[in-house]
C-alpha positions in Angstrom: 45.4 -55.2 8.8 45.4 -54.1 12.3 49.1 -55.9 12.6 50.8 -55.1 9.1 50.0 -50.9 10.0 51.7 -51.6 13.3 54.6 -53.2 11.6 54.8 -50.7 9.4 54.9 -48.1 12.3 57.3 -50.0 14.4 59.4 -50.0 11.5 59.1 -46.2 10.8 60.3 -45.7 14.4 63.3 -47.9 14.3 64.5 -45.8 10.9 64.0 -42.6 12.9 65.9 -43.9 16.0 68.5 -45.4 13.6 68.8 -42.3 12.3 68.5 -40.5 15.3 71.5 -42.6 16.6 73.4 -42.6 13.4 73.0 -38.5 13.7 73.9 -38.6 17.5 77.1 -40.8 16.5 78.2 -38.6 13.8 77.7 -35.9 16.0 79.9 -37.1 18.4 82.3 -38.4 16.0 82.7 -34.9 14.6 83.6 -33.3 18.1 85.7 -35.8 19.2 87.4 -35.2 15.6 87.5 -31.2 15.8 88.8 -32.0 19.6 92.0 -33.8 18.4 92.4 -31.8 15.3 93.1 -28.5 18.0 95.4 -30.8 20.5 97.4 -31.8 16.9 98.7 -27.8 16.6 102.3 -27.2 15.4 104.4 -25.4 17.9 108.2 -23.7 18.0 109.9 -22.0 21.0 113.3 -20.2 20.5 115.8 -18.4 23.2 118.1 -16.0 22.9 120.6 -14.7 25.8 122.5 -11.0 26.5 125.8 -10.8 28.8 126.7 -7.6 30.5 130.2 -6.8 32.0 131.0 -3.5 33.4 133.8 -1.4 33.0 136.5 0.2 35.1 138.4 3.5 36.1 141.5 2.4 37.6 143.4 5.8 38.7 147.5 5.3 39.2 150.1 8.0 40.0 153.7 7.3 40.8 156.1 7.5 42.3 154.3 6.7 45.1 156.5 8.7 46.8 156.8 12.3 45.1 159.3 14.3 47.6 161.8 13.6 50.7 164.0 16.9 50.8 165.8 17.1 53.9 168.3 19.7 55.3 166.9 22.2 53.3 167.8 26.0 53.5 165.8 29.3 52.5 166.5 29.2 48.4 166.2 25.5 48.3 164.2 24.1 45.3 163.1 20.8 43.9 160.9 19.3 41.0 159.6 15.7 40.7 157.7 14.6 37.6 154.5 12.3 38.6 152.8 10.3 36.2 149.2 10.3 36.6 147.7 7.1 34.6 144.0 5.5 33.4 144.3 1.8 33.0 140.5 1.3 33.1 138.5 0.5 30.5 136.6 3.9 30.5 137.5 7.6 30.3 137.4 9.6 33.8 138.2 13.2 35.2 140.4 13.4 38.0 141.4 16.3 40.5 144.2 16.8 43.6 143.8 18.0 46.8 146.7 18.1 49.6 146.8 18.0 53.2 150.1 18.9 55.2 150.9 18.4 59.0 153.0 20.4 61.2 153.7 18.3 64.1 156.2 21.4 65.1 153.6 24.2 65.0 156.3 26.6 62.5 154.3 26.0 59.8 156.2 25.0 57.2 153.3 23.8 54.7 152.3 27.5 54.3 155.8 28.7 54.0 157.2 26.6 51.0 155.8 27.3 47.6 154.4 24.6 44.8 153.8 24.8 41.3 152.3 22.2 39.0 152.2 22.3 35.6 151.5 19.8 32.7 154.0 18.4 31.2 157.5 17.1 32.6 159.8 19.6 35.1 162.4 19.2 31.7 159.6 20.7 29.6 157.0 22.2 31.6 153.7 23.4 29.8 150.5 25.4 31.1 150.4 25.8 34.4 148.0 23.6 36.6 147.8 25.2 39.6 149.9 28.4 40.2 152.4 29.1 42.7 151.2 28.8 46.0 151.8 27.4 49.8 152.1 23.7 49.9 149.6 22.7 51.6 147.3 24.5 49.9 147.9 22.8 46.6 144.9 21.5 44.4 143.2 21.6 41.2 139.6 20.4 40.3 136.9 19.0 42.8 136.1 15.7 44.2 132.7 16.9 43.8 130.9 14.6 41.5 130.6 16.1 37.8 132.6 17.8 36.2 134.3 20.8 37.8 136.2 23.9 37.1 140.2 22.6 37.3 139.2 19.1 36.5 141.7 17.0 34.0 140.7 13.9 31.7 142.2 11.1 31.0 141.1 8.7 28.4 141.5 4.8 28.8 144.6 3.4 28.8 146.4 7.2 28.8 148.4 9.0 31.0 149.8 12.2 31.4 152.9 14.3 33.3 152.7 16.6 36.2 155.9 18.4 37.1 155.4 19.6 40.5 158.0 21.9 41.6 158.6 23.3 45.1 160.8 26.2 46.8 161.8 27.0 50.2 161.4 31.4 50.0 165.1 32.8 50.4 162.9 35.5 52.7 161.9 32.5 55.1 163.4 33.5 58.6 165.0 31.9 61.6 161.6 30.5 62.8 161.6 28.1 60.1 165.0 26.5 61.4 164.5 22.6 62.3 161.0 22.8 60.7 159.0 19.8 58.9 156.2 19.2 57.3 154.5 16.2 55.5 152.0 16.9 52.4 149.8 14.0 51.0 148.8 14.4 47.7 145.0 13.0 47.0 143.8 12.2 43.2 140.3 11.6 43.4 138.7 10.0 40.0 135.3 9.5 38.3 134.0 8.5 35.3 133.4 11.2 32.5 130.7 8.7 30.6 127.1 9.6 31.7 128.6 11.9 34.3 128.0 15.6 33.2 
């Protein structure tokens, strides 16, 4: 009897490790399982792109040359239309300052007289910047913002300037053999984001 209990017991014992190992197995089979169910996920990726280009102010005036008056006498006068243009891409302000030698030291810059108005000499409109020496001439600021004086121009537009200058009939022998050379400076900026 002593041998069929013990058989019985060594057969209860292989059950439970069977078991045992049948529950380790499963156990192991289910993580394995759960592992490649996460690595088996679904997955999208998509792109998208932006291009920037900036845009321009691209200040021209002409002629290039506006004046070249030579032999003049006291009562002399001139006018020459100047087309200031825009052919950026954006809208800007612009503004004119001059600066005049006198090699000779007679000062002729201060003695002849300039007006500018808008508009062409043929049909002048409101004046841009009033009679005054020659040297002297200017309207706006280069000063960035927008200034007192300043004019616009919107992309791709232009607009006239008659400037118009005079040689006083009161201008005296000192002024004989005189010269003088003015440039005339347009200075731009943008008007966009530019208060």
């Amino acid at each position: 009897m002593d041998q069929p209990a013990n058989d019985h017991g060594s057969k209860r014992r292989q059950r439970r490790r069977r078991a045992l190992v049948v529950v380790l197995l499963t156990s192991a089979l289910a993580t394995l399982g759960a592992g490649a169910m996460s690595l088996a996920v679904f997955t999208d990726s998509q792109a998208t792109t932006g291009a920037w280009t900036t845009g321009t102010i691209v200040l021209g005036v002409s002629p290039s040359t506006a004046f070249s008056a030579s032999n003049i006498l006291p009562g002399a006068s001139g006018s020459q239309d100047i087309t200031v243009s825009n052919s950026g891409t954006g809208a800007l302000r612009y503004a004119l300052s001059t600066s005049a030698t006198n090699t000779d030291s007679k000062g002729l810059a201060a003695q002849l007289t300039l007006t500018i108005n808008a508009g062409t000499c043929a049909s002048p409109g409101a004046v841009v910047y009033a009679t005054g020496a020659l040297g002297s001439a200017a309207f706006g600021s280069n000063a960035q913002g927008a200034q007192a004086g300043d004019r616009s121009l919107a992309a791709g537009a232009n607009e006239n300037l008659c400037f118009a200058w005079s040689f006083p009939l009161s201008s005296g022998n000192g002024f004989r053999n005189a010269a003088t050379t003015a440039t005339f400076t347009f200075d731009a900026e943008q008007t966009s984001n530019n208060p």
